[in-house]
C-alpha positions in Angstrom: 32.1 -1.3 59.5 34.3 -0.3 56.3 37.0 1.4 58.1 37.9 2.5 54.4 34.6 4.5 53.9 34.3 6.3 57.1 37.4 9.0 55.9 38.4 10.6 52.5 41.5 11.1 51.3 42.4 14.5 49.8 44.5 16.7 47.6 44.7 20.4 47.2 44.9 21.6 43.7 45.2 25.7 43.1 44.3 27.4 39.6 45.5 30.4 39.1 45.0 32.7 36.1 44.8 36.5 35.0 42.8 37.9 32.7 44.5 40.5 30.8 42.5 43.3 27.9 45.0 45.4 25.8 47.7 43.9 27.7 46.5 45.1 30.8 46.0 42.6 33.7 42.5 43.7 34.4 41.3 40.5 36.8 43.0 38.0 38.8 41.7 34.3 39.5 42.2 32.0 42.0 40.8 29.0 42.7 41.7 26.1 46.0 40.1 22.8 45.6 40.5 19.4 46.8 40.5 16.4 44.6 38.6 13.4 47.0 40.2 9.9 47.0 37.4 7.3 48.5 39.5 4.1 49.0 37.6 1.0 47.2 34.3 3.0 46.6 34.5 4.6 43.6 30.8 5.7 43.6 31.3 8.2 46.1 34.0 9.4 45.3 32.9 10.1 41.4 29.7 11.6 43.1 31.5 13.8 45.5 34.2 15.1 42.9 31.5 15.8 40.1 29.6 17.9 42.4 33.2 19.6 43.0 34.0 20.0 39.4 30.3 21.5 38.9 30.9 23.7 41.0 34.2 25.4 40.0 33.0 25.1 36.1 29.9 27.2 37.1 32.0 29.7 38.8 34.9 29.3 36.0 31.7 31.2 33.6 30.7 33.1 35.8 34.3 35.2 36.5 35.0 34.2 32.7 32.3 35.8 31.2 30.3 38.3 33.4 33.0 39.4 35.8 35.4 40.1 33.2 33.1 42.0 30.9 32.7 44.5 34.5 36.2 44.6 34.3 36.9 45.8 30.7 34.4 48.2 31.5 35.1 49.9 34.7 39.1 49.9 33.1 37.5 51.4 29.9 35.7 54.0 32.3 39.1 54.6 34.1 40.7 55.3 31.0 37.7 57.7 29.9 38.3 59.8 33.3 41.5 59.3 33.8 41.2 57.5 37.3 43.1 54.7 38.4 42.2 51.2 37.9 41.8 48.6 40.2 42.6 45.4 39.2 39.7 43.2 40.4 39.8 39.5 41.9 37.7 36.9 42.0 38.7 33.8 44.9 37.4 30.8 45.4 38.3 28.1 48.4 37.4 24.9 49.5 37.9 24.4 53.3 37.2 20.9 54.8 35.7 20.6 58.3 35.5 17.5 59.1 36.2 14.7 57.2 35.3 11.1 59.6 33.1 9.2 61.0 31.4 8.4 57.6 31.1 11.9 56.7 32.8 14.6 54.7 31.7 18.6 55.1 33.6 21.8 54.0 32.4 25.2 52.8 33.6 27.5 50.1 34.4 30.8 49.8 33.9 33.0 47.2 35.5 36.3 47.8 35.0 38.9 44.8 36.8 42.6 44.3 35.4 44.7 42.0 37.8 47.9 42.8 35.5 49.1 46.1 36.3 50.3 49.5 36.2 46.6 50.3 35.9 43.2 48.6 32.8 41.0 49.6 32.5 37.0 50.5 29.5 34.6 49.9 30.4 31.2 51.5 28.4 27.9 50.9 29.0 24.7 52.3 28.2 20.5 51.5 28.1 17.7 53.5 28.2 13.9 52.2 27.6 10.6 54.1 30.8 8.3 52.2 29.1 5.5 52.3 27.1 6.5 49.3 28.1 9.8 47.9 24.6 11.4 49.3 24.2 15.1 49.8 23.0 15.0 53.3 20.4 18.1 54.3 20.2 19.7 57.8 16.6 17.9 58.1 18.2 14.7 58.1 20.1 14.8 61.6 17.0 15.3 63.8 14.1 13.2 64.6 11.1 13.5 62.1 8.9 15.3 64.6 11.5 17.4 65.9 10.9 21.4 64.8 15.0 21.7 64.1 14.4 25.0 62.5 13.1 26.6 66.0 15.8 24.2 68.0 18.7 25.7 66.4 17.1 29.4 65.8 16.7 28.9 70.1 20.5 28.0 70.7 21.9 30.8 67.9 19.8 33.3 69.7 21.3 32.3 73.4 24.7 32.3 71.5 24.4 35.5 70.1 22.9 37.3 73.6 26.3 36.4 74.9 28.4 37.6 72.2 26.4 40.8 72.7 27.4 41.4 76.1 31.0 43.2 75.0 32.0 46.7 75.1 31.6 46.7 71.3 28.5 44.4 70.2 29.0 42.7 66.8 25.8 42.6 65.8 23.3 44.7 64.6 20.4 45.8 67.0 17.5 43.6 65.6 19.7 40.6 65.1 17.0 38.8 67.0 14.9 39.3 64.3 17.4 39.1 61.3 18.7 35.3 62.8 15.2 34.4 62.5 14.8 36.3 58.9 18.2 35.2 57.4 18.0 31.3 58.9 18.7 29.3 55.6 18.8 25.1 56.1 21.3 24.9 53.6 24.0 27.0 55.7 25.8 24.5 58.0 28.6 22.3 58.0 30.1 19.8 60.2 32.8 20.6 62.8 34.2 18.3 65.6 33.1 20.5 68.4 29.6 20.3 66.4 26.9 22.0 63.7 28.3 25.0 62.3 25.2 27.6 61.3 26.5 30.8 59.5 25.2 34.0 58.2 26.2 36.2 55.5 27.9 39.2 55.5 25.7 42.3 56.4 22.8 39.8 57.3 23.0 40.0 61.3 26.2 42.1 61.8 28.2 45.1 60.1 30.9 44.1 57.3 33.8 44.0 60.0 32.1 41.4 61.8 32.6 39.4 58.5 30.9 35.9 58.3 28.7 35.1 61.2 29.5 31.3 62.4 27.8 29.2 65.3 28.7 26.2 66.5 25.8 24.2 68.1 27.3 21.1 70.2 26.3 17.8 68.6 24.6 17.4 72.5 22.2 19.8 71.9 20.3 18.3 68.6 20.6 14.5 70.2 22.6 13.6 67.2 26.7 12.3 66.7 28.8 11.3 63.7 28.7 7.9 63.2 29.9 5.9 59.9 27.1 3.1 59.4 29.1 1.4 56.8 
Protein backbone atom coordinates (compact mmCIF):
# COMPACT_ATOMS: atom_id res chain seq x y z
CA UNK A 1 0.00 0.00 0.00
CA UNK A 2 1.17 3.68 -1.12
CA UNK A 3 0.43 5.39 2.07
CA UNK A 4 1.13 8.53 -0.20
CA UNK A 5 -1.95 7.83 -2.49
CA UNK A 6 -4.58 6.91 -0.10
CA UNK A 7 -4.95 10.99 1.05
CA UNK A 8 -4.80 14.35 -0.92
CA UNK A 9 -3.41 17.24 0.14
CA UNK A 10 -5.33 20.55 -0.33
CA UNK A 11 -5.46 24.32 -0.59
CA UNK A 12 -8.39 26.70 -0.55
CA UNK A 13 -8.19 29.34 -3.04
CA UNK A 14 -11.24 32.14 -3.09
CA UNK A 15 -12.01 34.47 -6.26
CA UNK A 16 -13.77 37.15 -5.73
CA UNK A 17 -15.05 39.72 -8.25
CA UNK A 18 -17.92 42.32 -8.97
CA UNK A 19 -19.34 43.08 -11.88
CA UNK A 20 -20.20 46.64 -12.17
CA UNK A 21 -22.53 48.52 -15.49
CA UNK A 22 -22.51 52.36 -15.52
CA UNK A 23 -20.59 52.20 -12.38
CA UNK A 24 -23.10 50.44 -10.61
CA UNK A 25 -22.09 47.12 -8.83
CA UNK A 26 -24.84 45.15 -10.35
CA UNK A 27 -23.51 41.41 -9.44
CA UNK A 28 -21.24 39.94 -7.02
CA UNK A 29 -19.01 36.71 -7.50
CA UNK A 30 -17.59 34.36 -5.41
CA UNK A 31 -15.96 31.42 -5.83
CA UNK A 32 -14.14 28.64 -2.93
CA UNK A 33 -12.09 26.00 -4.44
CA UNK A 34 -9.41 23.71 -3.52
CA UNK A 35 -6.25 23.16 -5.39
CA UNK A 36 -5.40 19.07 -4.83
CA UNK A 37 -1.74 18.11 -4.09
CA UNK A 38 -1.39 14.11 -4.80
CA UNK A 39 2.12 13.32 -3.39
CA UNK A 40 4.34 11.41 -6.23
CA UNK A 41 1.37 10.79 -8.58
CA UNK A 42 0.96 13.41 -10.64
CA UNK A 43 -1.62 11.72 -12.87
CA UNK A 44 -4.32 12.04 -10.46
CA UNK A 45 -3.72 14.82 -9.36
CA UNK A 46 -3.71 16.66 -12.99
CA UNK A 47 -6.88 14.55 -13.57
CA UNK A 48 -8.62 15.64 -10.44
CA UNK A 49 -7.67 19.48 -10.68
CA UNK A 50 -8.68 19.68 -14.51
CA UNK A 51 -11.98 18.39 -13.75
CA UNK A 52 -11.85 21.27 -10.97
CA UNK A 53 -10.73 23.95 -13.30
CA UNK A 54 -13.64 22.71 -15.82
CA UNK A 55 -15.70 23.19 -13.69
CA UNK A 56 -15.30 26.69 -12.30
CA UNK A 57 -14.47 27.99 -16.10
CA UNK A 58 -17.95 26.65 -17.10
CA UNK A 59 -19.55 28.43 -14.28
CA UNK A 60 -16.98 31.56 -14.78
CA UNK A 61 -19.36 31.84 -18.50
CA UNK A 62 -22.13 31.09 -17.21
CA UNK A 63 -22.35 34.13 -14.34
CA UNK A 64 -19.99 36.09 -17.01
CA UNK A 65 -22.18 36.12 -19.66
CA UNK A 66 -25.82 35.00 -19.09
CA UNK A 67 -26.25 36.06 -15.38
CA UNK A 68 -24.89 39.39 -15.92
CA UNK A 69 -26.78 40.21 -19.04
CA UNK A 70 -30.18 39.34 -16.26
CA UNK A 71 -28.58 41.79 -14.31
CA UNK A 72 -28.17 44.83 -16.58
CA UNK A 73 -31.58 44.13 -17.34
CA UNK A 74 -33.59 43.83 -14.27
CA UNK A 75 -31.19 47.23 -13.05
CA UNK A 76 -32.23 48.75 -16.41
CA UNK A 77 -35.92 47.80 -15.52
CA UNK A 78 -35.40 49.29 -11.99
CA UNK A 79 -34.26 52.34 -13.37
CA UNK A 80 -37.38 52.39 -15.95
CA UNK A 81 -39.85 52.15 -12.74
CA UNK A 82 -38.08 53.51 -10.42
CA UNK A 83 -37.80 50.49 -7.98
CA UNK A 84 -34.88 49.50 -6.15
CA UNK A 85 -32.32 47.28 -7.32
CA UNK A 86 -31.01 44.37 -5.88
CA UNK A 87 -27.66 43.62 -6.39
CA UNK A 88 -27.59 39.88 -7.44
CA UNK A 89 -24.92 37.10 -6.39
CA UNK A 90 -23.74 34.25 -7.81
CA UNK A 91 -21.61 31.63 -5.08
CA UNK A 92 -19.90 28.81 -5.74
CA UNK A 93 -18.14 26.28 -2.97
CA UNK A 94 -16.24 23.38 -2.90
CA UNK A 95 -16.71 21.35 0.36
CA UNK A 96 -14.63 18.13 0.91
CA UNK A 97 -16.06 15.15 2.67
CA UNK A 98 -13.91 12.79 2.98
CA UNK A 99 -10.71 12.73 1.73
CA UNK A 100 -8.76 8.90 2.80
CA UNK A 101 -8.71 5.60 2.45
CA UNK A 102 -7.86 5.97 -1.35
CA UNK A 103 -10.61 8.20 -2.02
CA UNK A 104 -11.41 11.90 -2.37
CA UNK A 105 -15.43 13.17 -2.41
CA UNK A 106 -16.81 16.77 -1.96
CA UNK A 107 -19.79 18.56 -3.39
CA UNK A 108 -20.33 22.06 -4.57
CA UNK A 109 -22.61 24.53 -4.12
CA UNK A 110 -23.91 26.93 -6.28
CA UNK A 111 -26.03 29.43 -4.64
CA UNK A 112 -27.54 32.18 -7.09
CA UNK A 113 -29.63 35.57 -6.17
CA UNK A 114 -31.33 37.17 -8.64
CA UNK A 115 -33.08 40.00 -6.35
CA UNK A 116 -36.17 37.45 -5.17
CA UNK A 117 -37.76 36.81 -1.91
CA UNK A 118 -34.96 34.22 -1.55
CA UNK A 119 -31.87 33.03 -3.33
CA UNK A 120 -31.78 29.33 -4.62
CA UNK A 121 -28.88 26.39 -4.32
CA UNK A 122 -28.14 23.56 -6.74
CA UNK A 123 -25.39 21.33 -5.22
CA UNK A 124 -23.35 18.58 -7.15
CA UNK A 125 -20.86 16.41 -5.86
CA UNK A 126 -17.54 14.07 -7.31
CA UNK A 127 -15.88 11.28 -5.99
CA UNK A 128 -12.30 9.95 -7.16
CA UNK A 129 -10.37 6.73 -6.32
CA UNK A 130 -6.44 8.51 -5.90
CA UNK A 131 -4.92 5.80 -7.11
CA UNK A 132 -5.75 6.69 -10.61
CA UNK A 133 -7.62 9.95 -10.90
CA UNK A 134 -11.04 7.89 -11.84
CA UNK A 135 -14.49 9.41 -11.41
CA UNK A 136 -15.99 6.74 -9.44
CA UNK A 137 -20.06 6.18 -10.06
CA UNK A 138 -22.58 5.11 -7.29
CA UNK A 139 -22.87 1.64 -9.43
CA UNK A 140 -19.46 0.89 -8.60
CA UNK A 141 -19.67 0.25 -4.71
CA UNK A 142 -22.17 -2.62 -4.88
CA UNK A 143 -22.09 -6.03 -6.21
CA UNK A 144 -23.00 -6.39 -10.00
CA UNK A 145 -26.33 -8.13 -9.19
CA UNK A 146 -27.18 -6.00 -6.50
CA UNK A 147 -30.46 -3.62 -7.45
CA UNK A 148 -28.51 -0.44 -5.44
CA UNK A 149 -31.10 1.82 -6.81
CA UNK A 150 -34.07 0.01 -4.81
CA UNK A 151 -31.40 -0.67 -1.76
CA UNK A 152 -30.86 2.83 -1.08
CA UNK A 153 -34.41 4.19 -2.28
CA UNK A 154 -35.53 1.36 0.80
CA UNK A 155 -33.10 2.95 3.54
CA UNK A 156 -33.95 6.88 2.41
CA UNK A 157 -37.53 6.00 2.67
CA UNK A 158 -37.13 4.33 6.41
CA UNK A 159 -34.94 7.56 7.09
CA UNK A 160 -37.41 9.87 5.98
CA UNK A 161 -40.60 8.05 7.94
CA UNK A 162 -38.63 9.03 10.99
CA UNK A 163 -37.81 12.38 10.24
CA UNK A 164 -41.52 12.69 9.60
CA UNK A 165 -42.56 11.82 12.94
CA UNK A 166 -42.02 15.68 14.43
CA UNK A 167 -44.53 18.23 15.29
CA UNK A 168 -43.57 20.01 12.13
CA UNK A 169 -42.82 17.37 9.21
CA UNK A 170 -40.16 18.60 6.76
CA UNK A 171 -41.29 17.05 3.94
CA UNK A 172 -43.88 17.30 1.59
CA UNK A 173 -46.84 14.74 1.80
CA UNK A 174 -46.04 12.45 -1.25
CA UNK A 175 -42.31 12.46 -0.53
CA UNK A 176 -42.64 8.68 -0.78
CA UNK A 177 -43.29 9.15 -4.13
CA UNK A 178 -40.97 12.19 -5.04
CA UNK A 179 -37.69 10.13 -3.27
CA UNK A 180 -38.44 7.59 -5.70
CA UNK A 181 -39.21 10.34 -8.70
CA UNK A 182 -36.22 12.67 -7.88
CA UNK A 183 -33.52 9.62 -7.05
CA UNK A 184 -30.53 10.72 -9.31
CA UNK A 185 -27.16 8.23 -9.16
CA UNK A 186 -25.08 10.94 -9.59
CA UNK A 187 -26.12 12.70 -6.18
CA UNK A 188 -23.92 11.24 -3.41
CA UNK A 189 -20.81 11.76 -1.82
CA UNK A 190 -18.72 10.11 0.69
CA UNK A 191 -18.82 10.86 4.39
CA UNK A 192 -17.11 8.97 7.32
CA UNK A 193 -20.31 7.99 9.02
CA UNK A 194 -21.24 6.72 5.24
CA UNK A 195 -23.09 7.45 1.56
CA UNK A 196 -24.49 10.73 1.53
CA UNK A 197 -27.77 10.70 -0.97
CA UNK A 198 -29.24 14.31 -1.34
CA UNK A 199 -32.16 16.02 -2.95
CA UNK A 200 -32.62 19.33 -4.34
CA UNK A 201 -34.39 22.04 -3.08
CA UNK A 202 -38.24 21.92 -3.53
CA UNK A 203 -37.78 18.22 -4.75
CA UNK A 204 -39.09 16.26 -1.49
CA UNK A 205 -39.45 19.18 0.97
CA UNK A 206 -40.47 23.02 1.08
CA UNK A 207 -37.58 25.69 0.53
CA UNK A 208 -36.94 26.02 4.36
CA UNK A 209 -36.12 22.52 4.64
CA UNK A 210 -33.17 23.49 2.19
CA UNK A 211 -31.10 20.55 0.75
CA UNK A 212 -32.35 17.16 1.62
CA UNK A 213 -29.17 14.89 2.80
CA UNK A 214 -29.05 11.10 3.91
CA UNK A 215 -26.51 9.38 5.19
CA UNK A 216 -26.74 5.63 4.53
CA UNK A 217 -24.13 3.66 6.88
CA UNK A 218 -21.33 2.05 4.84
CA UNK A 219 -22.98 -1.29 6.78
CA UNK A 220 -25.95 -1.18 5.02
CA UNK A 221 -24.59 -1.40 1.14
CA UNK A 222 -21.77 -4.22 2.35
CA UNK A 223 -19.18 -1.87 1.17
CA UNK A 224 -16.01 0.27 3.22
CA UNK A 225 -13.33 2.66 2.04
CA UNK A 226 -10.32 0.99 1.34
CA UNK A 227 -7.15 2.40 -0.60
CA UNK A 228 -6.05 -0.66 -2.93
CA UNK A 229 -2.87 1.07 -3.84
Amino acid sequence: MNQDYCKANFSIKRYRHTFKYNNTDVLKLTIIYPIILIPNNQLSQSVINHQINRQISEYYMYVSNKLYELAVETYKDSLSNDFPFHQFEAYMEYTITYNQNGFLSLYIDKYEYTGGAHGSTIRSSDTWELCTGAYVPLYCYFKPETNYRELLIKEIISQADEDMNTDIPPYFDNYKDLIVENFNPSSYYLTTEGMAIYYQQYEIAPYATGIVVFIIPYSKIGWYPKCLC
